[in-house]
C-alpha positions in Angstrom: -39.0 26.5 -12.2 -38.3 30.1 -10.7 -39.0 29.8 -7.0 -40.7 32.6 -5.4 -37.8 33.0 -3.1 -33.9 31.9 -2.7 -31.8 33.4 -0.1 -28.5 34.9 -1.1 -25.4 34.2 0.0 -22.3 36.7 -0.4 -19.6 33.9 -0.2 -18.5 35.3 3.6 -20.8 33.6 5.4 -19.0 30.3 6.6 -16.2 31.9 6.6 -17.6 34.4 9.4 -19.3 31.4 10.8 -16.1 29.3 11.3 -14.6 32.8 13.0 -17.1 32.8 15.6 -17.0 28.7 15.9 -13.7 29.3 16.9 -13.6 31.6 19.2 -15.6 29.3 21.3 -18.2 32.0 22.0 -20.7 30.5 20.5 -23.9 31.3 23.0 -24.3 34.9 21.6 -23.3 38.2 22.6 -20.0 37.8 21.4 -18.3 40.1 18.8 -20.4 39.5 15.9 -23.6 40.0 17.8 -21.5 43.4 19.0 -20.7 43.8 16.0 -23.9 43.8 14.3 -25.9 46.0 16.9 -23.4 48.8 16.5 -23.8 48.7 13.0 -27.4 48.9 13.2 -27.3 51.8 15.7 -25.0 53.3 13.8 -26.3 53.5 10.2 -29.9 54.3 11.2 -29.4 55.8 14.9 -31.5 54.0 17.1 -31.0 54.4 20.4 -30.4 50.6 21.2 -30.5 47.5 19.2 -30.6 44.0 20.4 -30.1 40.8 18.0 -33.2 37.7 18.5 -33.5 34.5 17.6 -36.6 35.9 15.4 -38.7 38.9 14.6 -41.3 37.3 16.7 -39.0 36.9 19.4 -38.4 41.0 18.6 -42.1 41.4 18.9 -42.3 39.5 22.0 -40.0 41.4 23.9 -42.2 44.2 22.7 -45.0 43.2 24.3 -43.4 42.2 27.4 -41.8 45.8 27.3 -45.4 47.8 27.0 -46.5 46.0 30.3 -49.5 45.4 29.4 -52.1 44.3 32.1 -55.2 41.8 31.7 -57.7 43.7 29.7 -55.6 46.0 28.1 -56.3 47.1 23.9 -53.7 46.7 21.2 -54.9 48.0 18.3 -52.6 46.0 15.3 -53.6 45.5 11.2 -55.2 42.1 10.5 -53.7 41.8 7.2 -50.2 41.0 8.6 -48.2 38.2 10.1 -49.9 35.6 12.9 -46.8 37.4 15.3 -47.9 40.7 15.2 -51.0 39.7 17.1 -49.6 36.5 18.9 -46.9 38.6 20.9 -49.6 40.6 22.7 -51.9 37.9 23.3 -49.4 35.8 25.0 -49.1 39.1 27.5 -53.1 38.9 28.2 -54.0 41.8 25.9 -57.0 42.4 23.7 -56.1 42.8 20.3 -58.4 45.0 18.4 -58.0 44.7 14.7 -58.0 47.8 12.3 -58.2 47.9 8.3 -56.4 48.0 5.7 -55.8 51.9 3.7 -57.7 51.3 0.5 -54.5 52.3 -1.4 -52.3 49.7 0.2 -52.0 47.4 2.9 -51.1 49.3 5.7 -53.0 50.5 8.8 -55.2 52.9 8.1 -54.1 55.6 10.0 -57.6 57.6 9.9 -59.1 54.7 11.6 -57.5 55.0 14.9 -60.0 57.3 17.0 -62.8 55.3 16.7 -60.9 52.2 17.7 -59.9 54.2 20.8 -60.6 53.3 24.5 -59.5 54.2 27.4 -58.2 50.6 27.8 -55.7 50.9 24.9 -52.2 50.8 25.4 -50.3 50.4 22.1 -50.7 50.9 18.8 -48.1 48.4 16.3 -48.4 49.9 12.8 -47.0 47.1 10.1 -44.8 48.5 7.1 -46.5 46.0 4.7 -43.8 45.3 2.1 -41.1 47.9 3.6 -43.5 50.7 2.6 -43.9 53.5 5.4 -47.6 53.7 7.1 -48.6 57.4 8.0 -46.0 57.7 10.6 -46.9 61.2 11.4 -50.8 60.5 11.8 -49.8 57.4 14.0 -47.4 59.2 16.3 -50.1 62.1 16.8 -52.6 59.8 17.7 -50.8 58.1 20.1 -49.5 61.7 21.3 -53.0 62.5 22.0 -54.1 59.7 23.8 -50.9 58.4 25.7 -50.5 55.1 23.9 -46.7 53.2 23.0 -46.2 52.4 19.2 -44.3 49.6 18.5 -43.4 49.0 14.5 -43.6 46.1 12.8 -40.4 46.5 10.6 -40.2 42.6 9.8 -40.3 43.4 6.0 -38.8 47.2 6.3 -35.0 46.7 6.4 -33.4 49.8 5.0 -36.7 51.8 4.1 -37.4 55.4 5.3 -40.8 57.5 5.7 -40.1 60.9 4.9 -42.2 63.3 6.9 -44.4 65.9 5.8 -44.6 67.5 8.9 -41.2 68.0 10.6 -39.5 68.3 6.7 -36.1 69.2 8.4 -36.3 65.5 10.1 -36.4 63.2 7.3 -36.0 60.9 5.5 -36.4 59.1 9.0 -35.3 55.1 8.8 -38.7 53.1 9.7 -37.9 50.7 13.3 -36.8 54.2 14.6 -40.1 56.6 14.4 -41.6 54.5 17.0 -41.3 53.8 20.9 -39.7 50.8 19.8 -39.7 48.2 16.9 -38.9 44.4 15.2 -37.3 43.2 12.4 -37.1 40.2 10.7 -34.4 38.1 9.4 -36.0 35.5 8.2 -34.9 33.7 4.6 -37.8 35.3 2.7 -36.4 39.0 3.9 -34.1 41.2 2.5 -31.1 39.7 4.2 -31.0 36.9 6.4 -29.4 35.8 9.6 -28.7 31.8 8.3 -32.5 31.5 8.4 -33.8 32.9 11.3 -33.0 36.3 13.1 -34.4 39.7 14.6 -33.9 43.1 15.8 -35.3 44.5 18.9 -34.9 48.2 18.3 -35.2 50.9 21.2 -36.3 54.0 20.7 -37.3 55.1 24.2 -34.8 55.5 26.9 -37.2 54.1 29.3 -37.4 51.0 28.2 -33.3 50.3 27.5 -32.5 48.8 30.7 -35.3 46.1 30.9 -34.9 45.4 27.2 -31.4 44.0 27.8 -32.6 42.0 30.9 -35.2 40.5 29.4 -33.0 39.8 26.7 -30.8 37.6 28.9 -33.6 35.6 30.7 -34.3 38.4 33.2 -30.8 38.6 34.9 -29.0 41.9 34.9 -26.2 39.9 33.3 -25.3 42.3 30.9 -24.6 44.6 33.3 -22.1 42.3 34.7 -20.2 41.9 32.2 -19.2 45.5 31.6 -18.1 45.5 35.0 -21.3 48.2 36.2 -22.3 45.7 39.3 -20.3 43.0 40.8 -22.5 39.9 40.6 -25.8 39.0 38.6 -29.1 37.4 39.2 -32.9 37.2 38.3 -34.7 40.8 38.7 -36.9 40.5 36.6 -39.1 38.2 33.6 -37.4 37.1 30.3 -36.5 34.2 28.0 -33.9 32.7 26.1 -34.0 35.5 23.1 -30.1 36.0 22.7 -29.4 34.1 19.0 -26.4 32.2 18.6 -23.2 34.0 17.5 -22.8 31.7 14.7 -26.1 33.7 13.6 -24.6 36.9 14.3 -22.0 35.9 12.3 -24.0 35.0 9.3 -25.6 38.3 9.4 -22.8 40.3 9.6 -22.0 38.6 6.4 -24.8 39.9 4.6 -24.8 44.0 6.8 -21.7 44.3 4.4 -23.4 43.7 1.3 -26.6 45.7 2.5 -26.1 48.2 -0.5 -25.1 46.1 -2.7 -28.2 43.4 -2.3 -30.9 46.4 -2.2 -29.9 48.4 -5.3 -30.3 44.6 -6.8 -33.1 44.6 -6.0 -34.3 47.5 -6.6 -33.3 47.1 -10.6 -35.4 43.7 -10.3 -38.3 46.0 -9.2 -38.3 48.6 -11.1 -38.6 46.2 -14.2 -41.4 44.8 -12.9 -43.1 48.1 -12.6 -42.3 49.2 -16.1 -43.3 45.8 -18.2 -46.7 45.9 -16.0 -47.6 49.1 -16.1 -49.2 48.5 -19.3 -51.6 45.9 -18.1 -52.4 47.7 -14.6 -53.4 51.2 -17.0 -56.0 48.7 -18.9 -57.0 47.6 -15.5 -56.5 44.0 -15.3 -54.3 44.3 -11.6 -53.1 47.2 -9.6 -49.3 47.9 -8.8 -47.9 48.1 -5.6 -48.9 51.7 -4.5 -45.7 54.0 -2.8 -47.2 57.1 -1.1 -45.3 60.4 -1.0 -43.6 59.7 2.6 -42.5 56.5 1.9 -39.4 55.0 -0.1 -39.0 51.6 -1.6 -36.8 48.9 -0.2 -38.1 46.5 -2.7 -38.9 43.7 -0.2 -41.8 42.7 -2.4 -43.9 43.1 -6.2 -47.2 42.2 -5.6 -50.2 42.2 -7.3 -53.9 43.1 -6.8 -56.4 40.8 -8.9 -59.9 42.1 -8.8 -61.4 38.8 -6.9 -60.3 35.4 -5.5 -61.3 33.5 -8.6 -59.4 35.9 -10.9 -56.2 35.5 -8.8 -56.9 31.7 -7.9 -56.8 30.8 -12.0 -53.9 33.9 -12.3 -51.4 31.9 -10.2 -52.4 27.9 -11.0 -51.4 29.6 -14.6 -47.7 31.1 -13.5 -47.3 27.4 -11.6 -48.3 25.7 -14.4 -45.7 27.8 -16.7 -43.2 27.5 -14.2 -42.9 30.6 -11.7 -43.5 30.3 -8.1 -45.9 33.4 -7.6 -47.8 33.5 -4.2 -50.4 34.7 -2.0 -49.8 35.9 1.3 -51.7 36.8 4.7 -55.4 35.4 5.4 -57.1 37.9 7.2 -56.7 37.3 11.2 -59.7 38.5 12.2 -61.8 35.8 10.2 -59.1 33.0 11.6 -59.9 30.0 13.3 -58.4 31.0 16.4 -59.8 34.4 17.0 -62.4 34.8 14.9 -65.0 34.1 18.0 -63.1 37.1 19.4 -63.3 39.6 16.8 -65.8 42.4 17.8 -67.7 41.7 14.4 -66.4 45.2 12.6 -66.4 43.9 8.9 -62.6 45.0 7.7 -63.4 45.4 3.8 -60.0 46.1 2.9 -58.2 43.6 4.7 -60.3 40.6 3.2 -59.9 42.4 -0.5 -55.8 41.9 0.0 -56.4 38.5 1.4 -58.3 37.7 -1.3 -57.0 39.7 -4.0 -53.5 40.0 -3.6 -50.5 37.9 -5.1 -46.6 38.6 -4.9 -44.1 38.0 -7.3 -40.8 36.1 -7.3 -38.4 38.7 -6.0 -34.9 38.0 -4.8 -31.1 38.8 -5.1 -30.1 35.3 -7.0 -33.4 36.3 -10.0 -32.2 37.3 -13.4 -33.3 40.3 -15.5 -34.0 37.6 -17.9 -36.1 35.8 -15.6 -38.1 38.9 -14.9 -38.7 39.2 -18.8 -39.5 35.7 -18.8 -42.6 36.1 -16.0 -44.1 39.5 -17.2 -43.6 38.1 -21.0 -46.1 35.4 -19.1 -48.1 38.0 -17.9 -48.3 39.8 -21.3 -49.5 36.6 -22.8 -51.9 35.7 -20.1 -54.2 38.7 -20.5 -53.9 39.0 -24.1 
């Protein structure tokens, strides 16, 4: 069987992990957490970076970042992740679903205006498979009307969007276009932090101070360590979002072999794109679509069938022939939990992916071979 996904290991992991086990720092915040935020500030320059427990917990401190009031709009994709949405709802917002581009699953930037209100506060664009959304349409609309963007980065690990407009700026790492942003560490990303992990990143320098106390519960304790106030206590909300150092540890293992795991991958995708190619000119799927701005991370292949019943029969025959391919988001404007609260706006493109769309095994530990093997599949499947 080849799985859909496996998470790598580069053979440094327990080793880091017994490191930080032994220097009895074990709560977080210690050198590897350092460690790894520097790195990340360094590489792609964002102004401040702050390790989680999860890319949910990223998102929520997001949320709790935009101050958001009772009442107050968030206008996020409803072809994404149940977190993107969750992390605003929990801080009594409205979330006001957009659709999907037509090309691809991101937001569709021309859609904005008319979602507009003077209630809305923040708009949290989602790089669907690490590919860019219109970064420079986003940032002017929220220009224009005053809002916050926050990026969804979960899937976008070392991926850039490469501006039309301000040519002299780019390419411009994705998490740092944005007021602020989340990544994910999850085992199905890129890289992993043993599991589970995320990134708050911090764009805006209003917003660095209260990030790091609500990063440590709401004290300003932080600040206490590095000797700028001589004792520490609750001055504001927070939680517990500070991951363990043993998970810091097991993602510094895997920061080293960044390059290394990403031009993998990247050789995995590209052969997916050349054996298919065939098959998507004779119109039987369509290939993942990269616009101009953006650049591939290859966090994901995926698919796009031409209905539900065509992709339904399309993956019971991979299963059956042993690959692991997949579908992926349902639509969360037509879930059970909000779909009472959904303004009614039919979101065409948005169902099409949900219905339509399936991804492809894709990760460090797959063969060449193997990828022969499944579009060989493929090949005989339509023929």
């Amino acid at each position: 069987m080849i799985n859909f996904n496996q998470p790598h290991l580069t053979g440094k992991e327990a080793h880091y992990m017994y490191e930080a086990v032994y220097t009895c720092k074990l709560s977080g915040n210690g050198t590897f957490t350092k460690r790894c935020q520097a790195w990340f500030e360094q590489r792609y320059g964002f102004r401040k970076t702050l390790l989680t427990s999860s890319g949910t917990d990223a998102l929520e401190m997001c949320a709790m970042l935009c101050d958001l009031k009772p009442g107050d709009e968030v206008i996020v994709p409803s072809y994404t992740f149940v977190s993107t949405a969750l992390a605003f709802l929990r801080e009594g917002a409205k979330v006001v679903f957009a659709d999907s581009m037509q090309r691809n699953p991101n937001i569709d930037a021309e859609s904005l205006e008319a979602l507009i209100t003077p209630r809305t506060k923040v708009i949290v664009p989602v790089h669907y498979a690490g590919i860019a959304c219109d970064m420079d349409a986003i940032m002017a609309v929220a220009k224009k009307h005053n809002l916050l963007v926050v990026e969804d980065a979960a899937q976008a690990i070392d991926s850039y969007y490469k501006s039309p407009i301000t040519k002299n700026q780019y390419p411009m790492p994705l998490g740092g276009i944005g007021h602020m942003a989340a990544f994910s560490f999850h085992e199905t990303k890129n890289i992993t932090a043993g599991g589970e992990g995320g990134l708050l990143v911090v764009n805006d320098e209003r917003f660095v101070r209260r990030a790091e106390i609500i990063w440590e519960k709401g004290t300003n304790r932080a600040e206490f360590f590095r000797g700028e106030v001589n004792k520490y206590g609750w001055v504001d909300l927070g939680s517990s979002f500070l991951p363990s150092e043993v998970n810091a540890a097991f993602l510094w293992a895997q920061l080293e072999n960044l390059d290394m795991i990403q031009a993998k991958r990247k050789k995995l995708w590209e052969t997916y794109l050349k054996r298919l190619k065939p098959l998507a000119e004779k119109g039987y799927f369509t290939l993942p679509d990269i616009p101009e701005y953006a650049t591939n991370n290859a966090h994901m292949f995926y698919l796009v069938l031409p209905s539900l019943e065509k992709r339904t029969a399309f993956i019971k025959y991979l299963k059956d022939n042993g690959v692991g391919a997949v579908f992926h988001y349902l639509s969360l404007h037509s879930s059970e939990y909000y779909k009472n609260r959904h303004d009614g706006r039919e979101l065409p493109n948005c169902d099409r992916y949900a219905d339509c769309l399936v991804r492809l095994p894709l990760f460090y530990d797959l063969t060449q071979e193997q990828v022969h093997t499944i579009c060989d599949l493929i090949h005989a499947y339509y023929q």
